[in-house]
N, C-alpha and C positions, 0 to 999 in steps of 0.2 A: 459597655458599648457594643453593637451589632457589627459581626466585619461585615464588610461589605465589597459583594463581587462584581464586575462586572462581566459580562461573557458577549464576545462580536459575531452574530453568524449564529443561526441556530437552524443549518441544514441537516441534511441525511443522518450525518454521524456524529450531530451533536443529540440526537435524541436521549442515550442514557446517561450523559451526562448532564441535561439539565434535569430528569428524573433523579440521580444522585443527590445531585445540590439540592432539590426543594427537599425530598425526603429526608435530610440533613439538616433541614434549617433550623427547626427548633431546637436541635440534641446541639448543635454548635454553634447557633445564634448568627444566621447569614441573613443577610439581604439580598436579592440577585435582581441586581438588572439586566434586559436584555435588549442589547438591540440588533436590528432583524428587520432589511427593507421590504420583505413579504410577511410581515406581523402576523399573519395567520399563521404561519408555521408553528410559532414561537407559542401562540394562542392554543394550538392543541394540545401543545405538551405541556402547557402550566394548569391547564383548569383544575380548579378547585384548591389551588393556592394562593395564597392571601400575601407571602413574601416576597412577593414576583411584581418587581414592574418591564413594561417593554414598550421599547419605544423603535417607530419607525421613521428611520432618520429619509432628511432629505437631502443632505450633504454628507461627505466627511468630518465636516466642522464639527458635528452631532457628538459624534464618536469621540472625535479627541478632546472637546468640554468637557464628559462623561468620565475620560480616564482621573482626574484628580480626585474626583470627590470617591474613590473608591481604594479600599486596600490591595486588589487582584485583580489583573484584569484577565484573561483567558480568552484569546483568540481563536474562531473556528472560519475566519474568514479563509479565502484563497491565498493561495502561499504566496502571489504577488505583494498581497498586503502587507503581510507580518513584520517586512522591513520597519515600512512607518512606523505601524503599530508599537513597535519595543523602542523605537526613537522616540516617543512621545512619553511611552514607561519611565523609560532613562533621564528624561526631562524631567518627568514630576518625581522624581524617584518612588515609582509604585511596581510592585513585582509583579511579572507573568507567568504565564505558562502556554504552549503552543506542541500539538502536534506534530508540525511541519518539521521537513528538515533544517537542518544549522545548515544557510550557506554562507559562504566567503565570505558574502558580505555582511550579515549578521554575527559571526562568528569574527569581525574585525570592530563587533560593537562592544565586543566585552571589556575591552578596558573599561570602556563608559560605562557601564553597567558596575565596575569594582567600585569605578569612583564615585558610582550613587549612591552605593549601597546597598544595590538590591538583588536578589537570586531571578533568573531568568531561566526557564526549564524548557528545552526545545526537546524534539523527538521522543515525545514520550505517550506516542497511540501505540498504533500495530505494529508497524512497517516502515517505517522507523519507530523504537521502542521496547513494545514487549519483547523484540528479538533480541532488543542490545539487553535487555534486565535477564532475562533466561540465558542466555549464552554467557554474559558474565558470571553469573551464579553457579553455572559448572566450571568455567574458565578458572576463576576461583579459587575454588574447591580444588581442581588439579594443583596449581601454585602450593596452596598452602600444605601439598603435601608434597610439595618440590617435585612434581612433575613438569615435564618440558613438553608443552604443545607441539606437536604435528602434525596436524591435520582439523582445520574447522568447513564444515562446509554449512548451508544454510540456507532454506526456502520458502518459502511463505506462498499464497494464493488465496485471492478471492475468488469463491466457487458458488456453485448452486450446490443447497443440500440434496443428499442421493434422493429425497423424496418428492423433489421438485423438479428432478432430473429428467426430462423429458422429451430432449432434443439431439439429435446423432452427432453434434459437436460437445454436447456434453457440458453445454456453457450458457452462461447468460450473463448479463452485467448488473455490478454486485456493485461499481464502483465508475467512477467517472468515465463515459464510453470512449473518452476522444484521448484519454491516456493507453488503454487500452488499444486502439487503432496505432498510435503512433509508439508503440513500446518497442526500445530497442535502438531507437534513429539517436541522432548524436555520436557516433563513435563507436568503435569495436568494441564489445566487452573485452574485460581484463581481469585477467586471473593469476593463479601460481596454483602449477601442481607440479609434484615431487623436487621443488626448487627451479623448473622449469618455467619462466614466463609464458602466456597463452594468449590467441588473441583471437577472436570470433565476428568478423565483420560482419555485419547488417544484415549482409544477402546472405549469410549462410548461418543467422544465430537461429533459426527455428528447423534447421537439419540436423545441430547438434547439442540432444536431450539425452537427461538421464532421468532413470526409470527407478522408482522409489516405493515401496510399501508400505503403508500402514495400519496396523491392526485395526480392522474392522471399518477401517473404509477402504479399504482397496488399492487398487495400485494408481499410481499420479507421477504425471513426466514433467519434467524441471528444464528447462533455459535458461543462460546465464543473463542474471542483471549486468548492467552497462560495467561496474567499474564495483569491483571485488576487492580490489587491492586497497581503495585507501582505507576500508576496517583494521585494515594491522594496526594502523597507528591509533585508531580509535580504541581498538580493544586491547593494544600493548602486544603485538603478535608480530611485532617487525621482523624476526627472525623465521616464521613458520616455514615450512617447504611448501606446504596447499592451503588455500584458503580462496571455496569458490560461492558464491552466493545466486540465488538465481528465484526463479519463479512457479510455481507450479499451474498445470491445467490438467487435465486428463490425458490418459493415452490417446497419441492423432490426433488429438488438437494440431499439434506444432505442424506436422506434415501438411494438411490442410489449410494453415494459415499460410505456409510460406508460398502456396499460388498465389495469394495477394502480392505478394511480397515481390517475387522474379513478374509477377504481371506489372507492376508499379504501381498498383491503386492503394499502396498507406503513403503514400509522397503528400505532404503537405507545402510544397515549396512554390505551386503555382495553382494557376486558377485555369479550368479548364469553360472555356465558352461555350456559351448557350446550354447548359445542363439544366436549366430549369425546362425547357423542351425534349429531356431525353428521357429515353426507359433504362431501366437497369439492365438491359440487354443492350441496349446501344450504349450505355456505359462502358461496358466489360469489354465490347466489340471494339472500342475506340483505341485499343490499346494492342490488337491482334493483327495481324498482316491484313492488306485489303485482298480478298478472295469473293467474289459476286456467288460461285457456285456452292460454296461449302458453310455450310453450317457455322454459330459460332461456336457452340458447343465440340463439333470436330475440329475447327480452328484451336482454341484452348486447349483442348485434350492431346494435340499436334505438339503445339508449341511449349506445352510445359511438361510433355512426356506421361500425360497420365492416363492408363489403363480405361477402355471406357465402364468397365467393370469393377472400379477401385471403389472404396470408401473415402477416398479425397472429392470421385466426382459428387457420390450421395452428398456429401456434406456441404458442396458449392452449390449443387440445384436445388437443395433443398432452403436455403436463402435467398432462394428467388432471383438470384443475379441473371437469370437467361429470362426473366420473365419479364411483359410487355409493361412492368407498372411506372410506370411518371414518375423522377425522381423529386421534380418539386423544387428544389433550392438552386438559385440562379447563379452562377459566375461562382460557383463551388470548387475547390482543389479536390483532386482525388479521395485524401484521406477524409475530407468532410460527406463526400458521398457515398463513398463506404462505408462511413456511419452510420450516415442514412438510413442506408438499407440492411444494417445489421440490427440497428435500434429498433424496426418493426417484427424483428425476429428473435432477437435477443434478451429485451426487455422481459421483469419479472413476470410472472401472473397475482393479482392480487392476494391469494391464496400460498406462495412460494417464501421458502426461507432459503437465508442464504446461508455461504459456512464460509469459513477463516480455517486453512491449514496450516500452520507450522510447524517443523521439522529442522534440528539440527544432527550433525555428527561433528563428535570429539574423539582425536588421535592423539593418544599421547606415549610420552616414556617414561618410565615410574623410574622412580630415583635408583633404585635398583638394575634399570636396563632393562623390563618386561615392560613391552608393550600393551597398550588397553587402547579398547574404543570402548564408546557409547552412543544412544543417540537419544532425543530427547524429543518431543510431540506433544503438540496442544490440537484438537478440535473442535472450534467453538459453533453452535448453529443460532441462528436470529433465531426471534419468537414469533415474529410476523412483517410487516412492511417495515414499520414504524421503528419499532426494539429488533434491528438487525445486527447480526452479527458483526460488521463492521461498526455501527453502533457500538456494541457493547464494548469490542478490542480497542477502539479509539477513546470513545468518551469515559470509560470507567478507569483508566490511569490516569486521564488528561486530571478528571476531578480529582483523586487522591492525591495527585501530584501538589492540585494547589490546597488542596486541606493539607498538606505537611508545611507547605510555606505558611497558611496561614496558622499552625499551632508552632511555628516556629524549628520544625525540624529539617527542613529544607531553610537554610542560613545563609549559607557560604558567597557571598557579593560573586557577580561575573553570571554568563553564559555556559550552560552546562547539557550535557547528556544526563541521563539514568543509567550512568554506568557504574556505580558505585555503591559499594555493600549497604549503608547506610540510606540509600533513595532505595535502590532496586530491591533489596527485603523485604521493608513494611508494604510496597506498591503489591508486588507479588501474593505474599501473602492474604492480604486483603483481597485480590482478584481469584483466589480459591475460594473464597466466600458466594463469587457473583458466578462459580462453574467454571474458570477459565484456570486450566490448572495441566502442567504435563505429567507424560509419562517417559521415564527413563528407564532403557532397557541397556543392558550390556550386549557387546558383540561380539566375534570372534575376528581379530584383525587383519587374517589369512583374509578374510571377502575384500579388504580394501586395496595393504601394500603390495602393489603389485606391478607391469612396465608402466609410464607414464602415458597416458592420454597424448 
């Protein structure tokens, strides 16, 4: 008998994975259905497969008739969905698999999912995922040789590759641009270093960056994600003294964003009037002291302290924020016109690839009382629009994940991570197959323990 998959969502970053699955079908005997309310998507990436049906639904109803008649279903919808989604798994007892993060509230469906009997695999793309399976994998490996963690730090970024690099921000959107915009809001990050608690409010997370190397691409500055601290429990490190997680962009990124930031145009919490009448210079202006004689340009430059000579101003007028052009969208909040005007500057070129960086560091104490570090690095480039990088980070575990449920090696009833030697091995290895593989280098631990931050 044919297993048979179902997959929901066949956007950006399901591309290699529905490429995985058909290339698979014969050698493991799959059926893949897809459903997909823009069918063309889904339509470019099957042609010339015969095992593929897809359907384009005109309800929800579509989807949840769909989930019984299948052994797997594999969600790539938005992360509002997935709740349903595994509700309705848990119903028919039929197993998943999902990218997205485990939240509270999913993560309080696992009993239901023990008493169905079925394995439910969340966080197993990039970002959440490959991070937790490679940092496990050294984490590990210390344990088993009775080493005591002190120190994990960890950072990831979606980038433009150096060869598409083109722009004096150094950036372009690899990845949903309105997370991007709003990255960071919600709450102070949270951290620990050297047993000290840490906390980086809002307005001052893109002042305080660390500056990273890695062989043969260069150097990349890191900001902390929101909330560092609940990995301890996740990866069994309750005890650590540091453990800080964050983000990477390029050097000066961060210094040039945070004008946005003390200006107030990432605020998504109101709606600013009559913006479909405005320029992106009376945008920028709206938010500066009223001044009739000065400039807005020397207004800004005034008010946020920057040099008129600096490479913060290059990087703001060169996004055309002072310039006369129509922003177009009516009764907009801030952060959505911000977008705006960063999407007509930001956005790929046909011809561009993107890259995926990660980077860990591991502190530890050897059973003996000598200290070690390490650090560990993956990075991945797309192939073109289509087979991008995130692409490939997301959808090429997503699939192997649920080919182990469907040959039975992924078992165990309940909601889980890829934190365990058993999932996170065969995933990994298999993804040295498809190029996505680190480098572990040793370090000397003199560069880290040192006063605290």
């Amino acid at each position: 008998m044919p297993k048979k998959i179902l997959l929901l969502g066949a956007g950006r970053s399901a591309s290699n994975l529905i490429k995985y699955l058909l290339e698979n079908s014969n050698a493991y005997g799959w059926e893949l259905t897809i459903v997909e309310r823009f069918a063309e998507f889904a339509r470019k990436k099957t042609e010339g497969y015969s095992s593929v049906t897809i359907i384009e639904p005109e309800s929800d109803e579509v989807w949840k008739k769909e989930i019984p008649k299948n052994d797997i279903v594999i969600s790539m919808l938005p992360a509002r969905f997935h709740e349903s989604v595994l509700k309705e798994c848990i119903a028919h007892k039929i197993p998943a698999v999902t990218a997205s993060y485990m939240t509270p509230e999913i993560e309080a469906l696992s009993d239901e999912a023990k008493a169905a009997g079925i394995p439910i695999m969340m966080e197993v793309g990039v970002d959440p995922g490959i991070d937790h399976m490679s940092a496990m994998k050294l984490i590990d490996q210390i344990r088993a040789d009775n080493g005591k963690m002190l120190l994990f730090e960890s950072f990831t970024g979606g980038l433009v590759a150096p060869e598409s690099d083109n722009n004096p921000w150094n950036y372009k959107f690899t990845w949903n641009p309105r997370n991007v915009v709003l990255a960071g809001q919600g709450g102070a990050a949270k951290f620990i270093q050297e047993g000290q608690y840490k906390y980086i409010p809002y307005h001052r997370l893109f002042r305080r960056t660390e500056y990273i190397t890695i062989d043969g691409y260069g150097r990349f500055e890191g900001y902390a994600n929101r909330d560092s601290l609940s990995y301890r429990s996740v990866y069994g490190l309750e005890d650590i003294p540091t453990i800080y997680r964050g983000t990477f962009r390029r050097p000066g990124f961060s210094r040039a964003w945070d004008a946005f930031v003390k200006l107030g145009a990432t605020d998504d919490s109101y709606q600013i009037k009559g913006t479909g009448s405005m320029t992106n210079r009376e945008f920028i202006n709206s938010f500066l002291a009223y001044n009739p004689h000065d400039s807005v340009e020397l207004k800004l430059m005034h008010y946020l302290n920057i040099p008129q000579d600096s490479e913060v101003m290059d990087k703001l007028t060169w996004l055309g924020i002072f310039d006369e052009t129509p922003i177009e969208i009516n009764n907009a909040s801030p952060a959505q016109v911000l977008q705006n005007i960063l999407e007509k500057k930001w956005s790929l070129e046909p011809g561009d690839k993107d890259m995926i960086v990660m980077w860990h560091k591991f502190g530890w104490e050897t059973e003996s009382g000598e200290k070690k570090m390490m650090t560990s690095s993956m990075v991945v480039k797309g192939d073109d629009q289509t087979y991008t990088s995130m692409s490939k980070t997301v959808g090429l575990p997503t699939a192997i994940a649920a080919k182990m449920i469907l040959e039975g090696k992924i078992y165990e009833p309940g909601i889980h991570r890829p934190i365990h030697k058993s999932i996170y091995e065969p995933i990994l290895a298999e993804l040295e197959d498809y190029g996505i593989s680190f480098t572990e280098k040793e370090m000397s631990p003199e560069f880290y323990w040192k006063e605290p931050k």
